[in-house]
N, C-alpha and C positions, 0 to 999 in steps of 0.2 A: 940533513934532509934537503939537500943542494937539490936542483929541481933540473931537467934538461934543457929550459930557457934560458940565456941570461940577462936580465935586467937593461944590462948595459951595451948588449951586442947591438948588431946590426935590426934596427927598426926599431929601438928601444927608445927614441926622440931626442929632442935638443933638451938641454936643460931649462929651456922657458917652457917646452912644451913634451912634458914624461910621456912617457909610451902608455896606453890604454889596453890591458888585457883580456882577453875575451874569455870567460866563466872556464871554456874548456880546457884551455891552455893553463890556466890555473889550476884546474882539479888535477891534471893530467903532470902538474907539476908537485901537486901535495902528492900524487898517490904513488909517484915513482920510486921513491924510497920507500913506500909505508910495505910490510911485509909481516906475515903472521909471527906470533912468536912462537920462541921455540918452545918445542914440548916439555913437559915435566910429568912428576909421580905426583897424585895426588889423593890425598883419602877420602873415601866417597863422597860425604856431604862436603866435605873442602872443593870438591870438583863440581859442585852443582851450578849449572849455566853456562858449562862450559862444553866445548868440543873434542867429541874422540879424535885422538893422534894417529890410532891405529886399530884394525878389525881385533873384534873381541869373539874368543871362541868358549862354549862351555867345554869345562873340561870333565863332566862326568854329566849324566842323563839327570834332567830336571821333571817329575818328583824322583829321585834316588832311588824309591821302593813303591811296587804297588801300596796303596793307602784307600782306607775310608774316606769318602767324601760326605759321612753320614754317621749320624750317633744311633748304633744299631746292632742286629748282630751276625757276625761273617757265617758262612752255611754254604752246606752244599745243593746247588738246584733241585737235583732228582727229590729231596726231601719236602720238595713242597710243592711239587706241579698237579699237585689233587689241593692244594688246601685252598678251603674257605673259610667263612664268618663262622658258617652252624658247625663243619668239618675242618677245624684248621690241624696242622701239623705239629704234632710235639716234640719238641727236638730238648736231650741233657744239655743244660747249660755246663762247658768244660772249662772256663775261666773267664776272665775279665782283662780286655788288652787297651790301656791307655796310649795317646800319645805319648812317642820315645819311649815305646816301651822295647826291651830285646830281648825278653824269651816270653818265643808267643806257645801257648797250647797247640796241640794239632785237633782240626776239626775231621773225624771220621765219620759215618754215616748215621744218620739220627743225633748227630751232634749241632753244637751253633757255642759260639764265643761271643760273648757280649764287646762290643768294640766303639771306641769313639771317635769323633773326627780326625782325621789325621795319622790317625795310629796304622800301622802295618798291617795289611792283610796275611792269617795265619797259610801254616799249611794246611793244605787238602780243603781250602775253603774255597769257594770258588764265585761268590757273589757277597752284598749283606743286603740283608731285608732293613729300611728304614724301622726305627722303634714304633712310630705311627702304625705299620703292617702288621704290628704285634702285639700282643698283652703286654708286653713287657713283664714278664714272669711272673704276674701278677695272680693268673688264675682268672681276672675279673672280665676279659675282654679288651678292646683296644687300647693300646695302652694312648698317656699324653706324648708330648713332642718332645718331650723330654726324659733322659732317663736318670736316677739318683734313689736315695734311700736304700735302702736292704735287698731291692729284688736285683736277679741274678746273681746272687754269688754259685758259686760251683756245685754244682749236685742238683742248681733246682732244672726246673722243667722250664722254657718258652712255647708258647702257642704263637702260631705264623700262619697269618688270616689270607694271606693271599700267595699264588705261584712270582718266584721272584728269577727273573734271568739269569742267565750266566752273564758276568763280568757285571752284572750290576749295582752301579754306586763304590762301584773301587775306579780309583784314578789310577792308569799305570805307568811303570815306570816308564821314563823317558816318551808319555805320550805328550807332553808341552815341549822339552829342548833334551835335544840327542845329544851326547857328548860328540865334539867335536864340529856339531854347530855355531854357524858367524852368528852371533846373536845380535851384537849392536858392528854396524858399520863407522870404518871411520868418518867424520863429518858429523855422526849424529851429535845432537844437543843432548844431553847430562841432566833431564828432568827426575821429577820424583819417581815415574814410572821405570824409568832407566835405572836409573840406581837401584831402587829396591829390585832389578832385574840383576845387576850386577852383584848386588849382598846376596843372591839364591844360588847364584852360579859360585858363592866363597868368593870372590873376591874383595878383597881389603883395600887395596889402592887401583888406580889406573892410570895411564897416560895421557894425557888431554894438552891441549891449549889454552893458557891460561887465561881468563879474562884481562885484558888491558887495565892497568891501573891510570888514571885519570884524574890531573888535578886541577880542578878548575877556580879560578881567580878572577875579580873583576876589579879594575882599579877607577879612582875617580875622589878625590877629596869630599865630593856633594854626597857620597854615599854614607847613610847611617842604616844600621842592619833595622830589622822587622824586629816590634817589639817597643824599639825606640821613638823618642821623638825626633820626627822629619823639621827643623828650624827654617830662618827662613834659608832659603839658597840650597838646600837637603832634600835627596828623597833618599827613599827606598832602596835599597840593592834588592834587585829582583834578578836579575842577569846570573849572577853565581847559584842561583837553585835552579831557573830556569833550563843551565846548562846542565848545570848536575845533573838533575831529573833527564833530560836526554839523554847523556852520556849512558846514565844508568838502563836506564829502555835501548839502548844500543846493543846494551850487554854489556857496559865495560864494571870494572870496579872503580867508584866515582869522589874524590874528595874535597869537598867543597872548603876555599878559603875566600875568609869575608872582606868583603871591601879594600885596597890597599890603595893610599892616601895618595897625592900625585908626588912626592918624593922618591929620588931614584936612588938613594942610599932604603929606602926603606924596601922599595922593590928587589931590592938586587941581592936584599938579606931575605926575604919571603921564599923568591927561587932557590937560593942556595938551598935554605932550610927543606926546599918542599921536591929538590932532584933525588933525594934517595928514596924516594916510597913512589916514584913516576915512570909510565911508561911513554906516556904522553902529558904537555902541559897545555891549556887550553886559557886565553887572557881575554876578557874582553875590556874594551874602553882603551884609549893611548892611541890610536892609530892612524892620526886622520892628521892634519895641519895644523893644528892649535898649537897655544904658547906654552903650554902645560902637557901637552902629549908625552909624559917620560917612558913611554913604553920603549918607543924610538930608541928614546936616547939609551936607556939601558940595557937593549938588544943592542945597538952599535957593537957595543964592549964583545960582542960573541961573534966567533966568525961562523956563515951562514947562515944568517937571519938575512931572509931582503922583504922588504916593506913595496906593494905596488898597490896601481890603484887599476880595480877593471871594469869592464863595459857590462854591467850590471846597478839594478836600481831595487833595493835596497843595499845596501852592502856594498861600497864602492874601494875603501879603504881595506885592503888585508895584509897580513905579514904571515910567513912561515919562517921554517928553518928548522936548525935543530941548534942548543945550548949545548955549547962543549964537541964542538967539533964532527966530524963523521958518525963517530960511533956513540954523539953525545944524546939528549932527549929529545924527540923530536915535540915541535911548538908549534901551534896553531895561535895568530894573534889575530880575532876578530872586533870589529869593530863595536863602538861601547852604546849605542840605538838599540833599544830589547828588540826590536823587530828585527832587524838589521843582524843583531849577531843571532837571533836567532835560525834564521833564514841561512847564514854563513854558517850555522853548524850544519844543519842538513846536507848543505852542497858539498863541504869540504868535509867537517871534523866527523861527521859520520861515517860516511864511505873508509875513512882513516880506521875507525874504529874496528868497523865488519873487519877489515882488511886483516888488522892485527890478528881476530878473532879468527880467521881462517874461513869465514862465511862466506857460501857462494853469494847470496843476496847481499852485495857490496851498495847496492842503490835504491834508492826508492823505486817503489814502480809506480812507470806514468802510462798512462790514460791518457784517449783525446776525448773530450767532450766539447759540447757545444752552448758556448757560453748565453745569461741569461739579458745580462746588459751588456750594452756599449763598452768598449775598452781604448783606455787612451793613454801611450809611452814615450816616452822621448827619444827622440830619435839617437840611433847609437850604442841603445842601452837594453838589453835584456832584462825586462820586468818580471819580477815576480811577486804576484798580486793574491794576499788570502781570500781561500773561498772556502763554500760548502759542496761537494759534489753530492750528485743523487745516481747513483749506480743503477737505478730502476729504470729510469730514463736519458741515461747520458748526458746529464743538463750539468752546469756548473753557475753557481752563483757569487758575484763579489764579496766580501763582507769588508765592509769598513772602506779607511780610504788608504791615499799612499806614502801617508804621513811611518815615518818608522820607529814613531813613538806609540802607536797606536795596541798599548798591550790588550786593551777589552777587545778590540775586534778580532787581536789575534786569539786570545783564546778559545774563541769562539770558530776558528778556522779548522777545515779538517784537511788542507789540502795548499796548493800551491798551484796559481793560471800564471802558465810563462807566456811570457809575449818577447817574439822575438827582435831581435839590434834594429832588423830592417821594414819592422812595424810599429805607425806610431798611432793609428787609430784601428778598430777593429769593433763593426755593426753586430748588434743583439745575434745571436742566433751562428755567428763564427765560431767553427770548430778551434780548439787551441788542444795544446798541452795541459796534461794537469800532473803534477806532482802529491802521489797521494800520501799524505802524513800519518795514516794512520797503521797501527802494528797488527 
C-alpha cells in the first residue's frame, strides 16, 4: 500500500525537524492502492450487504402464469353483468384449483372454479369474483372472507352478487418482470428486497463484491476489556468496538481483537494469526513517540509501512502500509486517543473501506453550515471539532471540547466542524465545513 509521496523525498524535513503532512496528501496516499475486490459467486443470504458485480437479467416473465390475486372463484364476465344481491348469477361450481395446482378444470359458460390465492387462472375463465361477491356456495347469501368447509365442491351451484370485470383480480403473466429484463443493476446493494427479487427470478447464487474483511486491534498494556476490573493505571478498551462498530456500519465484515499488551513478540504473533481471515487490518494506540509505542517497532520488521505525522488536530500521529509486501494486507495504524482514532477512521479507514466495496459514496458528505459559537485552532493544523448539525436551519453547534479523550461528548456528536490550517479563530455565526457522520 506504498503511497505516491515519499516520506523521505524532497520536502520531507531534516531529522530534528520531520515533514508535516497535510490530511489530503495523506488520504490521497491511503486511497492510491486501496481498490475494490474482486468479484465472486455467492449464495444469496451469503451475499447480503453486498454489491452487484454485474447487471442481472430475468430469465423467464415474473408471475410465470396468470394467477389469482384473490381466494375466490375464476368465471367468465358475460355471466354476471346482470347480477345482484336480490338477482345474482348462478354459475355450476366445475372444480376446486389450489395453489401449484397443474390440471386446471376449464370454465365454460354458466360455469366458475372455485380458486385460491396464487393458483393458476383456468381455461376459458377470464376474471374471479372475490369470495366476499359471492355466497360462497352456500345458498345463504354473502358469503365471509374466507372460503373452507364443504362448500364448493363440484356439482354445486355459486350465487355471484355483483357484475365482475374482465381480467379482474388475476395478476398476469409477466405484468411485474418481462423475461429478459435488467432487473437489478450492477452497483446495486444486496438488501432483503433484492434478494427475495433474485430467489423469484430462480436464482441461487450471484456475483457481487464482497464485503471487506476487517480486523481491528487496539494495543496498549493499560487496557482491560469491559466487564473487568479497571485497577489502578487501567481503563477500559473501548477503541476495538468503537472501530468495529464503524467498520461494520461501513459495510465491511468486522473482527474485533482485544486489547494487545505493549510487547512486540506478542503483537507480531496476534498479526500473524489474524493475516489469513483480513482484507484489511486496522491498529489503534502505538503510534506517536512514546517509550513503549511497539506498534513502530514491529511494523519496522515489514517493508512498506511508513509512520508520519500531519497537519491535523486531532489525529497527528498515523501509519499505513501494507504487511507482507505489495500484494501483502494493507494496514491502517491509527493513533490510540478514542477521539483521535476515531476521527482517523472516518478520514482515512473508511473511504478505504467504501473503496474495497466498490461504492460510489467513497466520503462523507459535507455541508457548510454556520457555526453557533466561537471557534478557536492552532495555527497550522486542520481542526476537526464534534458537533450537532440542525439541517432545518443550517446552524452547527460544538459539543464538548478538544481534548481527544473526550468519549461523552463524542457520543453525543453527529458530525464533524473542520477548521482549516490557515484559521486559528473563527466569530459565532462563520460558515465552516461540516462533516456529516451520520448514515
Amino acid at each position: 500500500m506504498t503511497g505516491k509521496h515519499d516520506p523521505c523525498g524532497e520536502g520531507a524535513g531534516s531529522p530534528a525537524s520531520p515533514r508535516l503532512w497535510s490530511v489530503d496528501e495523506h488520504l490521497a496516499d491511503v486511497l492510491f492502492a486501496a481498490a475494490p475486490l474482486p468479484p465472486i459467486e455467492l449464495r444469496l443470504l451469503d451475499a447480503q450487504g453486498c454489491r452487484l458485480a454485474e447487471d442481472v437479467r430475468a430469465g423467464a416473465d415474473l408471475p410465470p402464469f396468470d394467477n389469482s390475486s384473490m381466494d375466490g372463484y375464476a368465471l367468465r364476465t358475460a355471466d354476471t353483468v346482470r347480477a345482484t344481491e336480490q338477482y345474482p348469477s348462478v354459475l355450476t361450481v366445475v372444480g376446486d384449483i389450489a395453489a401449484g395446482a397443474d390440471e386446471l378444470p376449464k370454465v365454460g359458460p354458466g360455469q366458475a372454479a372455485r380458486i385460491m390465492t396464487g393458483a393458476p387462472v383456468p381455461p376459458g375463465a377470464e376474471a374471479v369474483a372475490p369470495v366476499e361477491w359471492t355466497d360462497g356456495g352456500t345458498g345463504t347469501g354473502q358469503a365471509a372472507d374466507t372460503m373452507g368447509g364443504d362448500e364448493g365442491v363440484p356439482g354445486d351451484e355459486v350465487r355471484v352478487l355483483r357484475p365482475v370485470a374482465e381480467g379482474a383480480f388475476i395478476r398476469r403473466r409477466g405484468s411485474d418482470v418481462t423475461a429478459g429484463d435488467t432487473v437489478l443493476e450492477a452497483g446495486a446493494v444486496l438488501g432483503p428486497t433484492q434478494l427475495g427479487l433474485l430467489a423469484a427470478i430462480g436464482r441461487a447464487t450471484v456475483r457481487v463484491r464482497p464485503r471487506p474483511r476487517v480486523v481491528v486491534l487496539s494495543t496498549g498494556s493499560e487496557l482491560v476489556q469491559p466487564g473487568e476490573e479497571a485497577g489502578p493505571g487501567r481503563i477500559h478498551d473501548s477503541n476495538s468496538f468503537t472501530l468495529t462498530a464503524a467498520a461494520i456500519a461501513a459495510g465491511a465484515v468486522a473482527y474485533r481483537v482485544g486489547g494487545v499488551p505493549d510487547d512486540a513478540a506478542t503483537l507480531r504473533a496476534v498479526l500473524e494469526d489474524q493475516l489469513g481471515r483480513a482484507d484489511l487490518i486496522v491498529t489503534s494506540g502505538g503510534v506517536s513517540v512514546g517509550a513503549y509505542d511497539v506498534v513502530k517497532e514491529v511494523f519496522a520488521d515489514y517493508a512498506g509501512v511508513d509512520f508520519r505525522r500531519l497537519r491535523m488536530q486531532p489525529g497527528k500521529p498515523q501509519g499505513y502500509g501494507r504487511i507482507g509486501g505489495e500484494r501483502g494486507v494493507p494496514l491502517l495504524a491509527l493513533p490510540g486517543n478514542p477521539v483521535s482514532a476515531y476521527i482517523s477512521f472516518e478520514l482515512f479507514v473508511r473511504p478505504v473501506i467504501r473503496t474495497m466495496l466498490g461504492a460510489p459514496d467513497v466520503h462523507r458528505p459535507v455541508v457548510r453550515a454556520a457555526t453557533t459559537a466561537a471557534l478557536r485552532s492552532p495555527a497550522g493544523r486542520r481542526q476537526f471539532l464534534r458537533g450537532r448539525y440542525r439541517p432545518a436551519d443550517g446552524a452547527v453547534s460544538p459539543v464538548g471540547g478538544e481534548g481527544s479523550h473526550l468519549v461523552g461528548a463524542l457520543a453525543q456528536a453527529d458530525c464533524l466542524i473542520t477548521v482549516p490550517e490557515d484559521t486559528t479563530a473563527l466569530p459565532a455565526g462563520s460558515t465552516v465545513d461540516v462533516v456529516l457522520l451520520t448514515d
